[in-house]
C-alpha positions in Angstrom: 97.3 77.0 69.2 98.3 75.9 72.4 96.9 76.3 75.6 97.8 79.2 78.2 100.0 77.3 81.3 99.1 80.9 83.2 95.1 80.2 82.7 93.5 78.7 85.7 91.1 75.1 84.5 89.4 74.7 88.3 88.6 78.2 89.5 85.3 80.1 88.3 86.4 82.6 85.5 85.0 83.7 81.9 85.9 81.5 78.9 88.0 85.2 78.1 87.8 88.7 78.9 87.7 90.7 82.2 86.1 89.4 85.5 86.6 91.0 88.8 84.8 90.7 91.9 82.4 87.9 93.1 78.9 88.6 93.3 75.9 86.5 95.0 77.3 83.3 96.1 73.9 81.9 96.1 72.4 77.8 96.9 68.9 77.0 94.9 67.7 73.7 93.8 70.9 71.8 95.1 73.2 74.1 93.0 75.7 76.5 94.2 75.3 79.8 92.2 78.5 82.1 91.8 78.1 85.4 89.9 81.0 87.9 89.1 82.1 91.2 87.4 82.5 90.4 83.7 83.6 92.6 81.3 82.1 90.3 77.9 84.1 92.3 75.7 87.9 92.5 76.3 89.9 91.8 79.8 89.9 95.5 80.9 87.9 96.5 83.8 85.1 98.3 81.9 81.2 97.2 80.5 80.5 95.5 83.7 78.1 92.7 83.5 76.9 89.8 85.9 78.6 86.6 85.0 77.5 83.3 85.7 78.5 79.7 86.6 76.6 77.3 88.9 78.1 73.8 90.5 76.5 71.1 92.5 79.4 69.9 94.2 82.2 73.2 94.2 84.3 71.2 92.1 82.8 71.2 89.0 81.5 74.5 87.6 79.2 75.1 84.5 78.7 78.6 82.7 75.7 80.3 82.1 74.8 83.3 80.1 75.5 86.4 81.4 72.5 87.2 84.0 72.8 91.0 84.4 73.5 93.4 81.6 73.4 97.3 82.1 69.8 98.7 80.9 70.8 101.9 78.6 68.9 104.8 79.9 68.4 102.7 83.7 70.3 103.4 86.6 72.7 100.8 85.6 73.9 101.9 82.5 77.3 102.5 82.7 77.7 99.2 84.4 75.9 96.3 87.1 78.5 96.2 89.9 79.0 94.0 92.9 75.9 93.0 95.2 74.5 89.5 96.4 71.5 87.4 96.0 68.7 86.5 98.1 65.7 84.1 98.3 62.4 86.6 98.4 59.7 84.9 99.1 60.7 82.0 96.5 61.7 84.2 94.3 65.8 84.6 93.7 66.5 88.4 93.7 69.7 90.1 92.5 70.5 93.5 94.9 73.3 94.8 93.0 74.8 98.4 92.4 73.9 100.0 89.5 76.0 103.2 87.9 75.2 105.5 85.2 77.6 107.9 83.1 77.8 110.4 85.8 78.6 108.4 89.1 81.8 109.6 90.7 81.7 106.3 93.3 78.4 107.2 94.4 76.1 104.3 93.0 72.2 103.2 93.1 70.5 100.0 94.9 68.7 97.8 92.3 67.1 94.6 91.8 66.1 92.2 89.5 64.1 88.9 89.6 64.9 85.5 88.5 62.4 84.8 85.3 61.5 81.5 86.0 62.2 80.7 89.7 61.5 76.7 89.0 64.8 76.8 86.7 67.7 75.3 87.9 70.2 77.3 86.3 68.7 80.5 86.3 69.4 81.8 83.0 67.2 84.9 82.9 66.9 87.8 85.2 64.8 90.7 84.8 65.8 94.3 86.2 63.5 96.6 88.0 63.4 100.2 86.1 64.1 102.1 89.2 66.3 101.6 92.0 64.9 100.5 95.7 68.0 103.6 97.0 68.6 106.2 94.6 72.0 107.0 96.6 73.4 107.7 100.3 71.8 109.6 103.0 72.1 113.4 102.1 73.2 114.3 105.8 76.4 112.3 105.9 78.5 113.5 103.4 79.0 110.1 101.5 81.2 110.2 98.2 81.7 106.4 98.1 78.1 104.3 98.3 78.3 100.6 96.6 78.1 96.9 97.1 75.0 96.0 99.3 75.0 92.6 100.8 71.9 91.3 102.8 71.5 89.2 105.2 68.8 88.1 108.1 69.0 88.9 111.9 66.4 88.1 114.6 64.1 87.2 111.9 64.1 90.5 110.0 66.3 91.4 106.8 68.9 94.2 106.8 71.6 95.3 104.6 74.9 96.8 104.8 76.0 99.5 101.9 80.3 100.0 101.8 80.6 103.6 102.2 83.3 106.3 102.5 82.5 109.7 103.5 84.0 113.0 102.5 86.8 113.3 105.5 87.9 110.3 104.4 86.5 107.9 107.4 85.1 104.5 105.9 82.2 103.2 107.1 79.3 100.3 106.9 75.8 102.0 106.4 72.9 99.8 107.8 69.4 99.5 106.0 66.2 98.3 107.6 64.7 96.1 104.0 62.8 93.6 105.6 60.4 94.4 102.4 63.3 94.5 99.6 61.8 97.3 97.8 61.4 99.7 100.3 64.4 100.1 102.0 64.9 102.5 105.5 68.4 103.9 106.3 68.9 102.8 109.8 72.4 104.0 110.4 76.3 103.6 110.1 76.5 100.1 111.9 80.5 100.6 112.1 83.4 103.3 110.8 86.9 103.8 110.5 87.5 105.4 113.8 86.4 102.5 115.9 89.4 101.7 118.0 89.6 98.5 117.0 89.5 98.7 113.5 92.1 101.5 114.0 93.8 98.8 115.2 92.9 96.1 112.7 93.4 98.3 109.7 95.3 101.3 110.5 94.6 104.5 108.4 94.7 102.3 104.8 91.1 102.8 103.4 89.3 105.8 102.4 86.3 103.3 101.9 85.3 100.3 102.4 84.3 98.3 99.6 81.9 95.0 99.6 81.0 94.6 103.2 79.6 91.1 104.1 78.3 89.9 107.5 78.7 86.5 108.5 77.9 84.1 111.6 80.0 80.9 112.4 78.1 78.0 114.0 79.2 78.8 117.3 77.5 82.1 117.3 80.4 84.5 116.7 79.7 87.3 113.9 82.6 88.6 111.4 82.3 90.9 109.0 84.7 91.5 106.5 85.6 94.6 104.6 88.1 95.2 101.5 90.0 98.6 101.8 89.7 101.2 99.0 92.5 104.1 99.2 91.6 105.2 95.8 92.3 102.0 94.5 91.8 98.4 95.7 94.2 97.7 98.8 94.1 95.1 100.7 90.9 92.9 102.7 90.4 92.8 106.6 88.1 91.2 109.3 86.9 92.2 112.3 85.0 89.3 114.9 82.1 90.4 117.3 78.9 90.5 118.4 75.8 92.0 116.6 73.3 92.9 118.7 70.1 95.8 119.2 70.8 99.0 119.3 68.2 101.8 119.7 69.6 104.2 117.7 70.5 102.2 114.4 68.6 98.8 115.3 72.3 96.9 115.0 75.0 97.3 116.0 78.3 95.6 115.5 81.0 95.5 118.3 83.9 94.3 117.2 86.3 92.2 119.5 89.4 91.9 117.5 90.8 91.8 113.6 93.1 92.2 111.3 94.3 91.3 107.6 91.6 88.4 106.0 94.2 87.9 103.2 97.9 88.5 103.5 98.7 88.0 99.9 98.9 90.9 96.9 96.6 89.8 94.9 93.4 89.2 96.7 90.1 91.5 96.9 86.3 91.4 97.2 85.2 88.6 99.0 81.9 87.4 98.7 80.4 84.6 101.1 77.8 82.2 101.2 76.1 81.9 104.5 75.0 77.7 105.0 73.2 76.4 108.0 76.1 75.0 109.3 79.4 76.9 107.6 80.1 80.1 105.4 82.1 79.9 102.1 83.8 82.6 100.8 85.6 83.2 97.4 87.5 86.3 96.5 89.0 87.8 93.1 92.6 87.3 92.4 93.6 90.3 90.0 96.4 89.9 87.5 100.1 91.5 88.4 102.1 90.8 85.2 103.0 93.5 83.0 101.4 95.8 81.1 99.8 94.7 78.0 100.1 90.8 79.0 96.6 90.9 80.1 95.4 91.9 76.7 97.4 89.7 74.4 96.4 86.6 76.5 92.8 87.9 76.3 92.1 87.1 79.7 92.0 88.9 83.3 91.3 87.4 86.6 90.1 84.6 88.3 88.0 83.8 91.3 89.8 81.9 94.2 88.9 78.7 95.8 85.8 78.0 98.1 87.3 78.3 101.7 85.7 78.0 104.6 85.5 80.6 107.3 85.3 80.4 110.7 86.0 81.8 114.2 89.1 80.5 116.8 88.2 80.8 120.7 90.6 84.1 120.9 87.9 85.9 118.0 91.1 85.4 115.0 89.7 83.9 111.9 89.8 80.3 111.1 90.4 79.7 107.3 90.5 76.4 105.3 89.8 75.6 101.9 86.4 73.8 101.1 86.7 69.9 102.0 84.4 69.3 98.4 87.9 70.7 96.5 90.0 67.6 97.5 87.7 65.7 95.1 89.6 67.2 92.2 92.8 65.0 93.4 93.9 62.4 91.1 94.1 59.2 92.7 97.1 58.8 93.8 99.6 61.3 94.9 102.8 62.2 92.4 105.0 63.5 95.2 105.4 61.7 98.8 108.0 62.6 101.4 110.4 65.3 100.6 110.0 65.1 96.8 112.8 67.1 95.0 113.6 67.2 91.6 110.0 66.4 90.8 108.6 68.6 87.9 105.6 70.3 88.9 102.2 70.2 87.0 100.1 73.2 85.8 97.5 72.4 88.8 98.0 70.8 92.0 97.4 70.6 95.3 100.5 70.3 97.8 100.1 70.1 101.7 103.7 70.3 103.6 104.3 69.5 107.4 107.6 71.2 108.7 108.8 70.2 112.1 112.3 72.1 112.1 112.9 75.4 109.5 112.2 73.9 105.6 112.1 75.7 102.4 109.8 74.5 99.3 110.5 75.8 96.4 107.8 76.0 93.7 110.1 76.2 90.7 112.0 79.4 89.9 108.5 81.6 91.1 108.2 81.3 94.6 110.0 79.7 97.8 108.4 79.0 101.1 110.6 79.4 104.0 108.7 77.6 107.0 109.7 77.5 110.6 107.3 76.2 113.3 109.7 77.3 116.4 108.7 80.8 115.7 105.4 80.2 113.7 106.3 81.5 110.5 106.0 81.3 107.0 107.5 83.9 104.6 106.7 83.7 100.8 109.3 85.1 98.8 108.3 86.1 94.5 110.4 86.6 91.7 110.5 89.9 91.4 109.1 91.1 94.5 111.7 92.6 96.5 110.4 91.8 99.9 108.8 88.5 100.8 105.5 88.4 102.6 105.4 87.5 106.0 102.9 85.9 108.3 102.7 84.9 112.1 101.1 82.1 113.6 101.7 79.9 117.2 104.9 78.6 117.1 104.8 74.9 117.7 106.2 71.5 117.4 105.2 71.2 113.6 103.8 74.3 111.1 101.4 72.9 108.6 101.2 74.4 104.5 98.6 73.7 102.3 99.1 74.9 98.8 96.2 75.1 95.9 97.6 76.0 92.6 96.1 76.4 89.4 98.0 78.2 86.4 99.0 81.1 87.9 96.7 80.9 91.0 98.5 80.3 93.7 96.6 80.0 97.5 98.7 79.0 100.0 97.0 77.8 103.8 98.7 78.3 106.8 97.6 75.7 109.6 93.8 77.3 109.5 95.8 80.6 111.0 96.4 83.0 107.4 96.3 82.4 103.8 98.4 83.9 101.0 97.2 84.7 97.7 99.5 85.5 94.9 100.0 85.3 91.2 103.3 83.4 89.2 102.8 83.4 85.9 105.2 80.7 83.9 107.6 81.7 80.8 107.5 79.6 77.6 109.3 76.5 77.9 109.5 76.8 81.6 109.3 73.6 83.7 109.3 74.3 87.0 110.5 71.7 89.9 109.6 71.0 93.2 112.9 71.3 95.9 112.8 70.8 99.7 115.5 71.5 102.4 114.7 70.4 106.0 115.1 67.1 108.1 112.1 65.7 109.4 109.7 67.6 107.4 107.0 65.6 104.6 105.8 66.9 101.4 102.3 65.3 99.6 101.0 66.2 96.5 98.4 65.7 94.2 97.8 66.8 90.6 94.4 68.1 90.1 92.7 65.6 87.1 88.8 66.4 88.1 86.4 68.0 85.7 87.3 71.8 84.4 84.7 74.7 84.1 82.8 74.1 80.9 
């Protein structure tokens, strides 16, 4: 049988079946840890699991068996949904959400322990029987409660639990859980009717999903949020300052924000908080038709490593991971403009336009780049309106492209990124065509180790 052109060979995904959101980005033993939503049994989002790969370079990923499986009769047994890892005390510890039968979005916090901390991979995890939060505080009329992410402040441990309330404000509940099983409701660290989230967001969450809190070297805190209006949406930041507060012991002040992703198909993100940098990978869904999913026997992917950070006017500053230009082959297949050349299944394309150039990738997608206005507009087959972003407008507008099957990340100076899916027809052979004096395409095909 041959292989699937649309299935991605770099980026963390299942051998088959569903995966969905990444969980736990997590460094022990001089291995990065990734977990993710997994669905073992068929690519439909259902029978959520913890998946598992591990890499000690972001380049090359291994699998593991699944860590976390739901516990019939335990509060996770209609499913072990998104959460992070953390290092207690030596001891890795999943803080996941768990969901039984009757949840209606309103989940449980629980834990489970590594089995073995002095194992590498981490193959075994136990759960605890009962949940450290057995839901959201009674008073605030909460009828969305999942995803908590930890993280350390002033040398204490806090959380932060996605929430959306009954009037259909979202919010970021903050928990005091310095000792992770006993866990104190501090608070709402930050809701929908901030002004500048208002202005970030606008009205297009009723929740928000997998909050995580980060802090760039230079000292400037983001925290990012995906919007859920009943379904997934669409993924924003907001940049800031965390600081005491005496009524909910943080609080977050943002200072401006906006969309973290400007593609479709791009939700969840999950970061990795390092001494000196923060990774982040999201979950690309799939957007082919209905059906495809199933006969291919596969679902989603995870994105790239990218690298987050914070510009001097409080935007975000987004590249991918410098560890990911390992998987070039040695020398580049395209140089200078390029056209005509047939494009591989995975590669990695950087573009610098000095006047208005086009590059199209084969009959799927067309970037139209201009620097004197600092744009970039993506235009899909059959999509009827392109997507659009802004940056500075200056002498040259620089494009980095990662694509892997159907994965396709695109880079915009370290200003916006652009996730999307193209998925290739049989026999299709798609080529590589540039319009636009003075402008230089590279590209390498990616030839480094796949996920085994």
């Amino acid at each position: 049988m041959s292989r699937d052109s649309n299935a991605p060979r770099f980026r963390v995904r299942p051998p088959a079946n569903w995966i969905n959101d990444p969980n736990g980005p997590f460094r022990w033993r001089d291995r990065y840890h990734l977990f993710y939503q997994h669905n073992p049994d068929a690519p439909v989002h259902t029978n959520v699991h913890w998946g598992h790969a591990s890499s000690p370079d972001l380049a090359r990923w291994q699998h593991h068996p699944i860590a976390l499986t739901p516990t019939p009769g335990g509060p996770d047994e209609a499913g072990c949904w998104s959460g992070c890892v953390v290092d207690d005390d030596g001891v890795p510890t999943a803080v996941y959400t768990g969901i039984d039968h009757h949840h209606t979005g309103v989940g449980t916090v629980c834990l489970a322990r590594a089995a073995d901390p002095d194992d590498p991979a981490l193959t075994e995890w136990k759960p605890l029987s009962l949940p450290v939060v057995p839901g959201p505080p009674d008073a605030l009329d909460v009828v969305m409660f999942r995803d908590p992410f930890v993280f350390r402040h002033a040398g204490r441990r806090w959380a932060l639990v996605g929430a959306g309330h009954a009037d259909g404000t979202p919010s970021v509940l903050l928990y005091d859980c310095d000792d992770l099983t006993d866990w104190r409701f501090a608070g709402v660290l930050l809701d929908g009717d901030d002004p500048v989230a208002v202005d970030a967001f606008g009205d297009k969450a009723v929740g928000w999903e997998c909050p995580q809190l980060l802090v760039t070297p230079g000292g400037h805190w983001v925290l990012l949020v995906s919007l859920w209006n009943g379904d997934p949406s669409a993924t924003g930041y907001l940049t800031g300052r965390l600081e005491p507060s005496a009524e909910a012991g943080l609080r977050f002040t943002p200072r401006t924000g906006g969309p973290l992703d400007h593609g479709r198909d791009f939700y969840a993100p999950a970061v990795l908080q390092e001494p000196e940098r923060a990774l982040m990978w999201g979950w690309s869904w799939e957007s082919r038709g209905p059906g495809e999913a199933e006969r291919a026997g596969w679902a989603g992917v995870l994105t790239a490593p990218r690298v987050v950070d914070v510009h001097a006017d409080g935007t975000l500053r987004v590249l991918p991971a410098p560890e990911l230009e390992t998987l070039r082959a040695p020398e580049p297949f395209v140089t200078r403009a390029g056209t005509g050349t047939r494009l591989p299944e995975a590669y990695d394309l950087t573009v610098t336009a000095r006047t208005v150039t086009t590059v199209g990738l084969g009959e799927g997608l067309m970037l139209r780049i201009d620097p004197t206005s600092g744009t970039l507009a993506v235009h899909r087959a059959g999509r009827p309106a392109p997507v659009e972003v802004r940056v500075a407008r200056g002498a040259e507008l620089n494009v980095r492209v990662l694509v892997d099957g159907s994965l396709y990340e695109v880079f915009v100076d370290d200003r916006a990124t652009v996730t999307e899916r193209v998925y290739r027809r049989p026999g299709d052979a798609p080529q590589l065509t540039v319009t636009g004096a003075d402008s230089a395409v590279t590209a390498w095909e990616l030839v480094g180790p796949t996920l085994n």
